[in-house]
C-alpha positions in Angstrom: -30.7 -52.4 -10.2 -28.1 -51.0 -13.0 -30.2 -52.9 -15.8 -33.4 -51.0 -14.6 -31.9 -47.6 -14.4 -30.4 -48.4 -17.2 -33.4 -49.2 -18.6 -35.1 -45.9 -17.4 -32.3 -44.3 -19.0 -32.9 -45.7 -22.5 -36.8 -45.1 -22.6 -36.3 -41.3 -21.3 -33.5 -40.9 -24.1 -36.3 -42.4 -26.6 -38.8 -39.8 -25.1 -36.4 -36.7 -26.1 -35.8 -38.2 -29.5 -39.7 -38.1 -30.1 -40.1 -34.5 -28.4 -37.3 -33.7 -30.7 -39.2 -35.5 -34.1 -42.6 -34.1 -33.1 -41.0 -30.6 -33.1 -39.3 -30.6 -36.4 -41.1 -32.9 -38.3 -43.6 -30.2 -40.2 -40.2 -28.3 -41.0 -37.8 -30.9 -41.9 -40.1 -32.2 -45.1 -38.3 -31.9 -47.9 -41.1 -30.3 -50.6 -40.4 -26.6 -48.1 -38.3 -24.0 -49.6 -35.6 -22.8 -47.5 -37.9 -19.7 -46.8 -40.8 -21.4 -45.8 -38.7 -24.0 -43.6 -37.1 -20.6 -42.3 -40.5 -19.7 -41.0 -41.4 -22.6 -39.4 -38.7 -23.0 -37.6 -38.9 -19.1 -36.4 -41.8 -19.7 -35.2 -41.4 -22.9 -33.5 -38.5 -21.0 -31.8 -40.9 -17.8 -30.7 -42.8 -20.1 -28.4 -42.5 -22.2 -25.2 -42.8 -26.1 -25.7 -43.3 -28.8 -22.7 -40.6 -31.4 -22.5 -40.9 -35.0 -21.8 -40.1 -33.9 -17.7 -42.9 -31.3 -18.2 -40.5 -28.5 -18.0 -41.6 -25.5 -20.2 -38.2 -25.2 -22.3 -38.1 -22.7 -25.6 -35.6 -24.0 -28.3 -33.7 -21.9 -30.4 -34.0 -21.5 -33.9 -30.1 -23.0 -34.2 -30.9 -26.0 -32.1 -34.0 -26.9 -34.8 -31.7 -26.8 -37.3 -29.8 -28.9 -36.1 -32.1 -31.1 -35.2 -33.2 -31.0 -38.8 -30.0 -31.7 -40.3 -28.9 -34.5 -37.7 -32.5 -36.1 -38.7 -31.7 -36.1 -42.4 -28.5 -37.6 -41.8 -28.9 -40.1 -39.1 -33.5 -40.5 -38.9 -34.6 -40.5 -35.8 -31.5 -42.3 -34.1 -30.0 -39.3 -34.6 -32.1 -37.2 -32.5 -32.0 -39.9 -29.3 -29.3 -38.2 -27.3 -26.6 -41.0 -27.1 -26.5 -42.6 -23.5 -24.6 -41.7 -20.2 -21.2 -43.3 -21.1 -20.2 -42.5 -17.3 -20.9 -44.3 -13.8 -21.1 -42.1 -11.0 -18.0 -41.4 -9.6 -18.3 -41.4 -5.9 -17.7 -44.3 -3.9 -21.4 -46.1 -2.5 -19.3 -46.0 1.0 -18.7 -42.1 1.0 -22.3 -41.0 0.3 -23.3 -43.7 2.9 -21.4 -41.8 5.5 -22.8 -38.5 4.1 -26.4 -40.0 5.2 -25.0 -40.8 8.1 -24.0 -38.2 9.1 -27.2 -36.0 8.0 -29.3 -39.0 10.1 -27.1 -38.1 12.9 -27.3 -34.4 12.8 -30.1 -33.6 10.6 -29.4 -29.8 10.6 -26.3 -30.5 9.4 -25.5 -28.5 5.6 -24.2 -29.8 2.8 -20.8 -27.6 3.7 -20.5 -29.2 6.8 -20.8 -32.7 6.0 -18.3 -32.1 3.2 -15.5 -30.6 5.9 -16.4 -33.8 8.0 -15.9 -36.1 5.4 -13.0 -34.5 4.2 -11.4 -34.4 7.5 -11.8 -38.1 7.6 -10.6 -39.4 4.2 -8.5 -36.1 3.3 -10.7 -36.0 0.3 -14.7 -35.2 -0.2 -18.0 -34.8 -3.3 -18.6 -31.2 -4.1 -20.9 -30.1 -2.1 -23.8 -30.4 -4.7 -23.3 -33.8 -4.9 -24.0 -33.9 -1.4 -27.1 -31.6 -1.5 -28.5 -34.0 -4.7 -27.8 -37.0 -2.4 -29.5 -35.7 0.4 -32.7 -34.9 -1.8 -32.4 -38.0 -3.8 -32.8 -39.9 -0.6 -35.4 -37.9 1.1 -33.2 -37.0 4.0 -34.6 -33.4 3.7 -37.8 -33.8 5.4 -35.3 -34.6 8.5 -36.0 -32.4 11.7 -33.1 -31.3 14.2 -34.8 -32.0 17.6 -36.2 -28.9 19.1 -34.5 -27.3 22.3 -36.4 -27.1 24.9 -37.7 -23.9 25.7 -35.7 -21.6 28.2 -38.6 -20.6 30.7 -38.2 -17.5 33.2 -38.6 -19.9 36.2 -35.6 -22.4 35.1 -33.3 -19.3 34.8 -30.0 -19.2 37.1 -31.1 -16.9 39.6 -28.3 -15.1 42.0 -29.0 -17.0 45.3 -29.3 -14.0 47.7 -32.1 -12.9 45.7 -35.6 -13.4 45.9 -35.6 -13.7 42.1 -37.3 -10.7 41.3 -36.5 -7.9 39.2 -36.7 -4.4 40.4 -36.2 -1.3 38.5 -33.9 1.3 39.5 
């Protein structure tokens, strides 16, 4: 499983490095002045673009530049952003118990599963860690059971009365 996310990883790294190239590549050729360079990039900057997620993102004139100079240094290496050099850092076993306990209770919050797990191990994720967790395994589409519904006849009823209300 590591070798295909990390797999994943490397062709969505190779996807930014291209956005980034098809975005600079009309103002990073060499035969532009400065000025004219200057105006392409301005106007690159002015509008929206669509990632490789499909976000609409707008980059800033600063960050083309950049991208410009780490391009004439480095070619197109050097607009692949370098790769995740971190594993995640909570244990397998604690968000396990975090779906556990969401299974169990699935009203429970993010907060509250955080103050349980904490009580237990004297330590817990943020809480966003829990809420991306939950999402990432599709534990949001969980439903608390419904209550049942309190009707008048399965009220308490004072038992020297017939039950019905009078108005004084």
């Amino acid at each position: 499983m590591a070798g295909q996310e990390d797999q994943t990883r490397l062709e969505r790294a190779q996807a930014i490095g291209l956005f980034r190239y098809m975005l600079i590549r009309e103002a990073a050729d060499a035969t532009l002045s400065r000025r004219q360079r200057g105006a392409l990039v301005r106007e690159l900057a002015a509008v929206t673009h669509t990632d490789p997620d499909g976000r609409t993102v707008r980059i800033t004139r600063w960050t083309l530049d950049r991208w410009i100079m780490e391009w004439r240094r480095g070619g197109f290496e050097a607009l692949v952003p370098s790769p995740r050099q971190s594993r995640p850092r909570t244990p397998p076993e604690v968000l396990e118990l975090a779906a556990s306990l969401k299974k169990e209770n699935p009203s429970r919050s993010a907060a509250q599963i955080r103050r349980i797990i904490a009580a237990q191990l004297g330590w817990a994720p943020d809480e966003r860690t829990i809420q991306r967790m939950i999402v990432r395994e599709g534990l949001t589409a969980l439903q608390a059971p419904s209550s049942p519904a309190v009707s008048a006849g399965s009220r308490p009823t004072d038992p020297t009365s017939s039950g019905h209300c009078t108005a004084r």
